[in-house]
C-alpha positions, 0 to 999 in steps of 0.5 A: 122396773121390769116388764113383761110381753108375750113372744116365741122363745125357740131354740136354734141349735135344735132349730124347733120351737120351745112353748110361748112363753113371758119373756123378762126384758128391761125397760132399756128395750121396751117403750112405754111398757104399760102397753103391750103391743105385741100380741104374739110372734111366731117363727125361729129368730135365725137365718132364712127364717121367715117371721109371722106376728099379731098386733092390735089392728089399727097399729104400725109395726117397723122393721128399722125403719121399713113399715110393714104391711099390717092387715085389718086384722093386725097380722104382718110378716117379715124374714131373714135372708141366708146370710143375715147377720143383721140386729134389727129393731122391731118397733109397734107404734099406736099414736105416742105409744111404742113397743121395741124388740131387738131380733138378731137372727142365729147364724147356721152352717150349711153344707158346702161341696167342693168340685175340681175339674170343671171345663172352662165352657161351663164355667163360662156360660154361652152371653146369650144364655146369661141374657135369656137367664137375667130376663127370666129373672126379671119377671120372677123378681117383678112379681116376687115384689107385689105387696097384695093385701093377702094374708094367705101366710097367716094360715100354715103352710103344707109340703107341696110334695110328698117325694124324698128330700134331696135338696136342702136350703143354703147347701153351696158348690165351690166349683174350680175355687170359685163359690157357685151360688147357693140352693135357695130351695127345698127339692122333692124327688118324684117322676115326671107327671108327680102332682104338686100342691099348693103350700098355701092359699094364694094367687098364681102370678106367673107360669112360664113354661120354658124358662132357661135355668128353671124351666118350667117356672110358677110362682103364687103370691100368699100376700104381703110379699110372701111367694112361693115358687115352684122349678122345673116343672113339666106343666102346669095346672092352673093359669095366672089369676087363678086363685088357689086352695091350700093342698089344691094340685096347681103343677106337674113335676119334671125336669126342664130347664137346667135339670139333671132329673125330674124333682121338684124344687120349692122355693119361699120368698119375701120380696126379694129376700130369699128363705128356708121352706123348711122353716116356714113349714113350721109355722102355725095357723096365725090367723086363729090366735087371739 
């Protein structure tokens, strides 16, 4: 016997969505059919995606064998890294009652630059400025890794820069042969002093003004592990703890840290899984589906 549940279908290649649909799966897949666990899930089945989903409030969800937070209103979250070539089980569980989706995340290309003829001091860095940079990251990874009860993410998330895109997710440099790593972010061109508006509700977790890589560096928690962070900003708005509104202007653009100019580089995460911000601007208001 077949059965049926409601998801997302989207297309990769296109890489935009494709209208809600039932989609035909066999019972291979789907235990105890009869009930529908699944409510709706949002987002592209790719890498850097970042995934948002509705259950039954009350209900367990599992990705392999990871819980996930659900709120009380049966909304959870999860994402794919840059490079995830993972087939994973997402399973909803409500007593002896189960329902399993099998997610394999398309693979994507990205822009990859080779440079030749890099002096071998940069390509071998000052050990004093590698440990300044591993304890900048220390504090950005302590509060990317906050499971807070939000449920900020739900609700759509909005550019925080109006600027010209320069900077793509995943684009790479090769430098002298050896792979440098990836760009993480979305970058915004804009001059220094450009406001800069928050994604997405939340609370600011960290501002530091002057960190080596980054410098100026905010991050604001949207809950359940999804953070965005802002890089290389030239001052900020608003003070760790403060709770922030969607649009709300929370920084300034500029150009500190290891900047060649002023631009705003955004980045999303989910813990320490990092995603593409483009993707993400892609997601609808969750929290108004029924």
């Amino acid at each position: 016997m077949k059965k049926y549940i409601q998801v997302l279908i989207t297309n990769p290649l296109k890489r935009c969505y494709l209208p809600s649909l039932l989609l035909l799966i066999g019972t291979s897949q789907l235990s105890h059919a009869n009930d529908n666990l699944l409510i709706d899930l949002q987002g592209e089945v790719m890498q850097g995606s970042l995934m948002v989903g509705k259950t039954l409030p009350g209900n367990q969800v599992y990705l392999d064998d990871r819980a996930l937070k659900v709120s009380r209103h049966g909304l959870f979250t999860f994402g794919f890294s840059r490079d995830d070539e993972h087939s994973y089980q997402l399973k909803l569980v409500n007593g002896d009652k189960q329902q399993i989706k099998t997610l394999e995340p398309a693979k994507r290309e990205y822009k990859i630059q080779r440079v030749n003829g890099i002096a071998k001091k940069i390509m071998e860095p000052d050990p004093n400025d590698v440990a300044r940079a591993r304890k900048d990251s220390k504090q950005i990874g302590e509060v990317r890794n906050i499971a807070s009860d939000s449920i900020d993410f739900a609700h759509g998330f909005i550019a925080p820069s109006k600027g010209r895109i320069t900077g793509v997710y995943g684009s790479q440099r090769v430098y002298n042969g050896k792979p440098g790593n990836p760009h993480y972010g979305l970058d915004y061109a804009g001059k220094t002093g450009t406001l800069v508006q928050a994604p997405a509700a939340g609370i600011v977790t960290l501002w530091v003004p002057d960190m080596f890589y980054s410098g100026g560096t905010l991050v604001i928690d949207h809950g359940h592990g999804v953070t965005s962070t802002f890089l290389h900003l030239s001052g900020s708005l608003v003070t760790e703890g403060d709770k922030v509104l969607q649009g709300q202007n929370v920084a300034k653009i500029g150009s500190t840290g290891r900047s060649t100019g002023p631009h705003l580089d955004w980045r999303i995460n989910w813990f320490n899984v990092r995603l593409d911000p483009a993707l993400v601007l892609k997601l609808p208001n969750m929290h108004t589906f029924q």
